[in-house]
MDTraj code that builds the backbone (N, CA, C; nanometers):
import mdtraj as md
import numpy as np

residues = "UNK UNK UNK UNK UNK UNK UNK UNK UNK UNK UNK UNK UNK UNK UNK UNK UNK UNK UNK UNK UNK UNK UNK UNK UNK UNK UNK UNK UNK UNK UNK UNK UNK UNK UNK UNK UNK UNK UNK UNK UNK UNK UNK UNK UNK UNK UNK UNK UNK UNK UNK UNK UNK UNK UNK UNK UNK UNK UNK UNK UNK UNK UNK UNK UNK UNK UNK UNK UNK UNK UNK UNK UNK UNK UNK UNK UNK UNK UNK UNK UNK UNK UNK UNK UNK UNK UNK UNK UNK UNK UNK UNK UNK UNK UNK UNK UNK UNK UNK UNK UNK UNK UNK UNK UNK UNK UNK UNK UNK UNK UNK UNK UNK UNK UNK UNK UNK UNK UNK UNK".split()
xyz = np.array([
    [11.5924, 7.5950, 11.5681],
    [11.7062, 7.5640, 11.4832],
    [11.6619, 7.5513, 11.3377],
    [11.5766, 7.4311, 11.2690],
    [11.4667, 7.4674, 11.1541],
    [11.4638, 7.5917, 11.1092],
    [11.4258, 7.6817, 11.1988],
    [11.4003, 7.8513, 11.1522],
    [11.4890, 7.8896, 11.1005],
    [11.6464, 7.8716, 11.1046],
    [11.7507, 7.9587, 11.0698],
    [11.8182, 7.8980, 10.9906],
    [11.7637, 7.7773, 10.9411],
    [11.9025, 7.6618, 10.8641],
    [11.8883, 7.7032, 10.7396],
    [11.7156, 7.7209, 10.6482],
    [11.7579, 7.7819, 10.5088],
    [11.7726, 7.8908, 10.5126],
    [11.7390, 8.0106, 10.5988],
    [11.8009, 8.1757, 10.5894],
    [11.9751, 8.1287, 10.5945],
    [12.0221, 8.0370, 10.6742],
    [12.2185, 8.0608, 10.6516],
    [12.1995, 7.9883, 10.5297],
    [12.1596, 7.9022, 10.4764],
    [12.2165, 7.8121, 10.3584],
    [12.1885, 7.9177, 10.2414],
    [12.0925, 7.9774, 10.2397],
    [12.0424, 8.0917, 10.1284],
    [12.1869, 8.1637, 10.1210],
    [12.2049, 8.2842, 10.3034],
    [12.3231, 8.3507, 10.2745],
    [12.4526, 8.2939, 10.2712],
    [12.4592, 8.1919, 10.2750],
    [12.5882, 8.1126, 10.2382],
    [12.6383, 8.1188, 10.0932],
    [12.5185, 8.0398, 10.0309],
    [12.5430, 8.0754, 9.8651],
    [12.5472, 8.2255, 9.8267],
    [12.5290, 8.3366, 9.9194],
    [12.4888, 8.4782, 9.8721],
    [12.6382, 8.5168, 9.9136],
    [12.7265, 8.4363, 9.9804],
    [12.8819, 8.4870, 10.0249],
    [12.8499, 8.5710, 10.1343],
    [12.7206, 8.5883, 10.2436],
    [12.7574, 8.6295, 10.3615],
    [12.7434, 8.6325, 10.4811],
    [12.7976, 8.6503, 10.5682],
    [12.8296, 8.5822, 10.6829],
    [12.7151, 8.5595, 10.7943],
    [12.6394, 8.6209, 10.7593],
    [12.5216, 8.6438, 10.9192],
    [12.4072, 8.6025, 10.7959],
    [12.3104, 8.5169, 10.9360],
    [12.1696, 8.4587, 10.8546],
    [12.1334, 8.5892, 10.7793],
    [12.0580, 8.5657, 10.7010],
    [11.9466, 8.6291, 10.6085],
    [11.7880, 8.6015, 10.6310],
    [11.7235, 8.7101, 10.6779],
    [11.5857, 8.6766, 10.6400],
    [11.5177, 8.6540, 10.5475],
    [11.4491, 8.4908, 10.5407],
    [11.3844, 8.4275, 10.4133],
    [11.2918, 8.5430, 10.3735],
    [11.1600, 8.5872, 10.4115],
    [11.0850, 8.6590, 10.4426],
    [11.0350, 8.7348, 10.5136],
    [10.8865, 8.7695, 10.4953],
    [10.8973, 8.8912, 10.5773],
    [10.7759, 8.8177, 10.6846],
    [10.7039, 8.6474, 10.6938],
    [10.6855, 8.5941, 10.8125],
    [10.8110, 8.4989, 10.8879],
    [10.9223, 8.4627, 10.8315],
    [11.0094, 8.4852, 10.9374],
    [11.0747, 8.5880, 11.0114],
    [11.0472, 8.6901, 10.9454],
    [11.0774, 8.8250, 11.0910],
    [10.9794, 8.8364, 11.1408],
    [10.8524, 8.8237, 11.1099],
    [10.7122, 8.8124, 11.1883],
    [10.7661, 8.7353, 11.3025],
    [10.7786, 8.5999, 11.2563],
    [10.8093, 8.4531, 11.3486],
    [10.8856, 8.4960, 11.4470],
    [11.0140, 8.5505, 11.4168],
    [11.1122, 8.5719, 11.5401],
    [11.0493, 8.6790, 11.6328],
    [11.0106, 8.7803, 11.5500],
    [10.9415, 8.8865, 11.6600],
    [10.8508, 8.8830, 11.7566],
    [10.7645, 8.8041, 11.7206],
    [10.6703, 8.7598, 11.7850],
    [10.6538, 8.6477, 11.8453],
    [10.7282, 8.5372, 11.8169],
    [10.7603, 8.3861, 11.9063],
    [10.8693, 8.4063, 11.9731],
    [10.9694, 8.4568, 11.9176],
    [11.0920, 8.4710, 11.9775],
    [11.1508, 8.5990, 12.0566],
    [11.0482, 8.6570, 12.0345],
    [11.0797, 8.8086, 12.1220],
    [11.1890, 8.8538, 12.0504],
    [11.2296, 8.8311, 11.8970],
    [11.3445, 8.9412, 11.8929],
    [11.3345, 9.0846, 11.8535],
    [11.4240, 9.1264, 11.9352],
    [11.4537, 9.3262, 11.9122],
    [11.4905, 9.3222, 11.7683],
    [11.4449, 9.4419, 11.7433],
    [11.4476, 9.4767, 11.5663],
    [11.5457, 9.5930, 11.6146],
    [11.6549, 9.5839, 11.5111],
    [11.7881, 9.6839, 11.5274],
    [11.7860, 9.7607, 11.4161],
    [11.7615, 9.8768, 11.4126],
    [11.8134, 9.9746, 11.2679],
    [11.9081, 9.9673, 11.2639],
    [12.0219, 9.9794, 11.1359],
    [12.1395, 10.0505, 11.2210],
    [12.1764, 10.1618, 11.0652],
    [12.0473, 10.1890, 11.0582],
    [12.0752, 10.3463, 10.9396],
    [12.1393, 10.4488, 11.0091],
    [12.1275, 10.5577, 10.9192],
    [12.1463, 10.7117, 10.9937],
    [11.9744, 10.7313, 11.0516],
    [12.0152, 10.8379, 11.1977],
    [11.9121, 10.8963, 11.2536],
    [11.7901, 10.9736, 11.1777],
    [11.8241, 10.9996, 11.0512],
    [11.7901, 11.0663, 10.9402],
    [11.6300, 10.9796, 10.8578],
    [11.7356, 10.8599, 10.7988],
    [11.6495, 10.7271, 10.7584],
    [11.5906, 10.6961, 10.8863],
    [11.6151, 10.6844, 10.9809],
    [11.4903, 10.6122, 11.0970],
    [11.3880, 10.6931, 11.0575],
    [11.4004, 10.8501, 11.1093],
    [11.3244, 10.9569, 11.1556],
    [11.2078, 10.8768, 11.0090],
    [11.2693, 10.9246, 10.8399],
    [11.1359, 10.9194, 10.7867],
    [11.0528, 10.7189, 10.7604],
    [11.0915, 10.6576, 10.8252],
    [11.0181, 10.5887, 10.8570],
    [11.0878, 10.4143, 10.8856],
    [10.9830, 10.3677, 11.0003],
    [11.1559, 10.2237, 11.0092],
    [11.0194, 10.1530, 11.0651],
    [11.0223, 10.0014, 11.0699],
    [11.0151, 9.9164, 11.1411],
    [10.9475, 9.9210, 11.2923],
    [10.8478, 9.8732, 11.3150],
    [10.8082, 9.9039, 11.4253],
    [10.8135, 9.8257, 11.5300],
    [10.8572, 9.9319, 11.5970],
    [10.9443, 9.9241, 11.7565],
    [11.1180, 9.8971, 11.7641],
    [11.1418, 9.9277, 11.6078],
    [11.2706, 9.8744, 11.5840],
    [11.3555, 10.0341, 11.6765],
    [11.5055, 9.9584, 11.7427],
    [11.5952, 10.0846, 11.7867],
    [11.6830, 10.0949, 11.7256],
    [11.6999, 10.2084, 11.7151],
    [11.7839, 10.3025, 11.5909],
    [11.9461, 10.3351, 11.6837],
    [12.0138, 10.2371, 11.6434],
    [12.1486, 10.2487, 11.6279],
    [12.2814, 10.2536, 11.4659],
    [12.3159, 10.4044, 11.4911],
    [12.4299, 10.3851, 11.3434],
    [12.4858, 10.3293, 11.3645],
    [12.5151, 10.2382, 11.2487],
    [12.6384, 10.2100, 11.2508],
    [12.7523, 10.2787, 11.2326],
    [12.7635, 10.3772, 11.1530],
    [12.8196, 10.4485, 11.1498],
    [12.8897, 10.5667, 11.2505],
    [12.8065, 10.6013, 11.3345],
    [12.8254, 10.6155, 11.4742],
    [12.9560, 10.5740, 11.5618],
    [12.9861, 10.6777, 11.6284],
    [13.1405, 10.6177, 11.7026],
    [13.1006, 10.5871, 11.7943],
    [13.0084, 10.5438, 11.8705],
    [12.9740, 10.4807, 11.9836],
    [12.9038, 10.3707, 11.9560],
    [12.9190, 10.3209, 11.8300],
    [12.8112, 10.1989, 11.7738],
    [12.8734, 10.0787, 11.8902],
    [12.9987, 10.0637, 11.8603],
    [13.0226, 9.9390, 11.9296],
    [12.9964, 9.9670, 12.0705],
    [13.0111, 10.0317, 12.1647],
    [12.9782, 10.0912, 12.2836],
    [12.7943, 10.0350, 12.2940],
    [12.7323, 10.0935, 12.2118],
    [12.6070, 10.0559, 12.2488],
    [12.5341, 9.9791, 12.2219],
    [12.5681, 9.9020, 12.1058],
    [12.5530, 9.7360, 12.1233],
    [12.5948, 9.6646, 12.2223],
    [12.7584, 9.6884, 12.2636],
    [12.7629, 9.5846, 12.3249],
    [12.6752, 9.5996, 12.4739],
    [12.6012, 9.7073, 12.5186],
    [12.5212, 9.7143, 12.6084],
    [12.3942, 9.6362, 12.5786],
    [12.3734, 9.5635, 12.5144],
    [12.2352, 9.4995, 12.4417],
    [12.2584, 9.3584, 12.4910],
    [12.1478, 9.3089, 12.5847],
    [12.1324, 9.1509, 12.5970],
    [12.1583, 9.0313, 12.4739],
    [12.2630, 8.9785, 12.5597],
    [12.3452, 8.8818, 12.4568],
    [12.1914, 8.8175, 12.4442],
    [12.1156, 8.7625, 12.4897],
    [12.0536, 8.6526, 12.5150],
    [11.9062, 8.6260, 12.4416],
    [11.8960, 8.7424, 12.3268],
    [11.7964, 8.7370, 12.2846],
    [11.8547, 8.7229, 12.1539],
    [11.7090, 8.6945, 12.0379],
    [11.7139, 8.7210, 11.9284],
    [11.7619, 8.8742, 11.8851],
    [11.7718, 8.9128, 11.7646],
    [11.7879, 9.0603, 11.6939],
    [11.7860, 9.0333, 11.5338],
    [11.6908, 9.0791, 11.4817],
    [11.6361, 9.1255, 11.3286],
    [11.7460, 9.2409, 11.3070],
    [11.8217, 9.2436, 11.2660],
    [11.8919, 9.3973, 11.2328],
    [11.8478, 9.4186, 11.0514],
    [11.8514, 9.5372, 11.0559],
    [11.7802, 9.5820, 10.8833],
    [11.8844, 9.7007, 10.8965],
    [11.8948, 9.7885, 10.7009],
    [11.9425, 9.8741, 10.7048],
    [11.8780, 9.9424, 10.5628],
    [11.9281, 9.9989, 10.4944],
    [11.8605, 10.0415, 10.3175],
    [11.8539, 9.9410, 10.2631],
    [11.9607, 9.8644, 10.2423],
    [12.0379, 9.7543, 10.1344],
    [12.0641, 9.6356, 10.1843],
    [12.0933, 9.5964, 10.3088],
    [12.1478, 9.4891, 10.3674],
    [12.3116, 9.4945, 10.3573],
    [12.3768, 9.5786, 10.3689],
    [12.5405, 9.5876, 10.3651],
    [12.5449, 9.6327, 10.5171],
    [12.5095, 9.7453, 10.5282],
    [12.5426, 9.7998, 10.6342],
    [12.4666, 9.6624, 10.7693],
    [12.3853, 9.5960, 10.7640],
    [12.3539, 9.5191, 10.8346],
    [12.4364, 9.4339, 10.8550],
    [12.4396, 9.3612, 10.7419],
    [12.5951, 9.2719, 10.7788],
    [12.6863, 9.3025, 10.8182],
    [12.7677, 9.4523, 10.8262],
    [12.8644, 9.5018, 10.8937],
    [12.8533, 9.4999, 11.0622],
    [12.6970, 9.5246, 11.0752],
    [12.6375, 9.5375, 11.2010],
    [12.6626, 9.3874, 11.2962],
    [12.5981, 9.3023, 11.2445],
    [12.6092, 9.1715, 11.2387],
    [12.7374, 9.1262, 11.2603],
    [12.8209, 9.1589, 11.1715],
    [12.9712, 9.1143, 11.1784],
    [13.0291, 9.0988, 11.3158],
    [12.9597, 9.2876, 11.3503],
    [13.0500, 9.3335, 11.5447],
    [12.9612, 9.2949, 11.6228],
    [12.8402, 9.2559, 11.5632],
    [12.7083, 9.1709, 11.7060],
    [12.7823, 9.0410, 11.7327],
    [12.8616, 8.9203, 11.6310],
    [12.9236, 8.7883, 11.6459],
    [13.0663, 8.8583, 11.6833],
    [13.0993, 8.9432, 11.6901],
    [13.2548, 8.9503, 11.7327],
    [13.2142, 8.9941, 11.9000],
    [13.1302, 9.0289, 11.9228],
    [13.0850, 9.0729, 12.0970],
    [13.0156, 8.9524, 12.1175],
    [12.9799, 8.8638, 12.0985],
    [12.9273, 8.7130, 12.1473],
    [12.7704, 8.7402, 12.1012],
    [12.7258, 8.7406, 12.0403],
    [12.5725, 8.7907, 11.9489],
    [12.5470, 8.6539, 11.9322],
    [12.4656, 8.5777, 11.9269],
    [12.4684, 8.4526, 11.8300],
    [12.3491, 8.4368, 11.7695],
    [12.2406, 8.4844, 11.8328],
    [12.1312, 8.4755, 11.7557],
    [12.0632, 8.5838, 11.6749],
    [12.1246, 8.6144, 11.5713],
    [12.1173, 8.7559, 11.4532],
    [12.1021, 8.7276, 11.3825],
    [11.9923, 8.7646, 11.2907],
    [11.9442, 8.7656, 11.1799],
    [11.9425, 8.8674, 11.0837],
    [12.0622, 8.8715, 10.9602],
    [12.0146, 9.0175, 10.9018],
    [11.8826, 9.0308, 10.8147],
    [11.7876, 9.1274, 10.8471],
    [11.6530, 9.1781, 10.7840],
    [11.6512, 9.2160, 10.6544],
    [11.7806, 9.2683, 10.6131],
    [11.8304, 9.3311, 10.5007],
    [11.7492, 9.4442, 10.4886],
    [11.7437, 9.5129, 10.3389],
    [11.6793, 9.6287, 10.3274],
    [11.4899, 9.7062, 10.3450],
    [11.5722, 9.7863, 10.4507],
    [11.4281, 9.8546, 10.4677],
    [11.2874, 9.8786, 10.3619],
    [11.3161, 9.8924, 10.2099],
    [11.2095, 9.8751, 10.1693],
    [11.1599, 9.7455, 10.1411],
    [11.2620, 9.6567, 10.0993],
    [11.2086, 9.5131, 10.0967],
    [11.1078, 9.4730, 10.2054],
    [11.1739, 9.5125, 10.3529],
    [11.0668, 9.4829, 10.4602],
    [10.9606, 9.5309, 10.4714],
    [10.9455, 9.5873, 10.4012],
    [10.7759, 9.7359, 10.3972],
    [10.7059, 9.6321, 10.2956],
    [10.7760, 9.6166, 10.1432],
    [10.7218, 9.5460, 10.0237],
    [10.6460, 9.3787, 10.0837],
    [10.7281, 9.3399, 10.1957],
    [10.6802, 9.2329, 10.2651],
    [10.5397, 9.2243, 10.3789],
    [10.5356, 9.3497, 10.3485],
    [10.4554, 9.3699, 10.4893],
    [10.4432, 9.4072, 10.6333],
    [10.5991, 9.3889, 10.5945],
    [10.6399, 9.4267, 10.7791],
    [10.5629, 9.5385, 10.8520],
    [10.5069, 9.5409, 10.9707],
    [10.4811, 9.6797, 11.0121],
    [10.5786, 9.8088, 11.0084],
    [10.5466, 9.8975, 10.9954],
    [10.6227, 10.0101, 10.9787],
    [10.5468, 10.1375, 11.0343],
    [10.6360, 10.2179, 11.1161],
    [10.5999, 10.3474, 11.2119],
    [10.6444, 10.4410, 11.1274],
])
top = md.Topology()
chain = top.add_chain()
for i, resn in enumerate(residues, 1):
    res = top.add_residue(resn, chain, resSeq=i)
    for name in ("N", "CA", "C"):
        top.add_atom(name, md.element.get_by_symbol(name[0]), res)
traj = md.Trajectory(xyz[None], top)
């Protein structure tokens, strides 16, 4: 609980709705203590030249987006990232409207590289 209280209070003052990742060792933290799945949700395009590792590449944009999330275990964590962090929060938005609760948006893919994150 600790882990997620200043990522929402940060995106609270930022006006948006789903946590925010402080950094790039709290997505370490969740990934690795918490087992959470790392969610793209770019175009197939942006994955291909380079994403997050072990992250799965779902568009959002995609007409089967909601279809194949909601096939995704409520019961875990999820890092979702995108270019910018917009499209994540959109992502985010339909992960809490399908019963999601523990989501964290990653925000933008190069920020997470500039942090260190691993990257494939």
């Amino acid at each position: 609980m600790r882990l997620l209280l200043l990522p929402l209070l940060l995106c609270g003052l930022l006006g948006l709705t789903a946590a925010c990742a402080e950094d790039a060792s709290e997505v370490q933290r969740l990934i690795e203590e918490r087992g959470a799945a790392v969610l793209d949700v770019r175009t197939p395009d942006e994955y291909a030249a380079g994403h997050v590792e072990g992250a799965v590449n779902i568009d959002l944009a995609a007409d089967d987006f909601r279809d194949r999330v909601a096939q995704l275990p409520r019961g875990r964590y999820y890092v979702v990232y995108c270019e910018s962090g917009e499209r994540s929060t959109q992502a985010i938005e339909v992960m809490r409207g399908l019963g999601f609760g523990s989501v964290v948006n990653g925000g933008g893919y190069d920020s997470l590289v500039d942090l260190g994150i691993p990257t494939e």
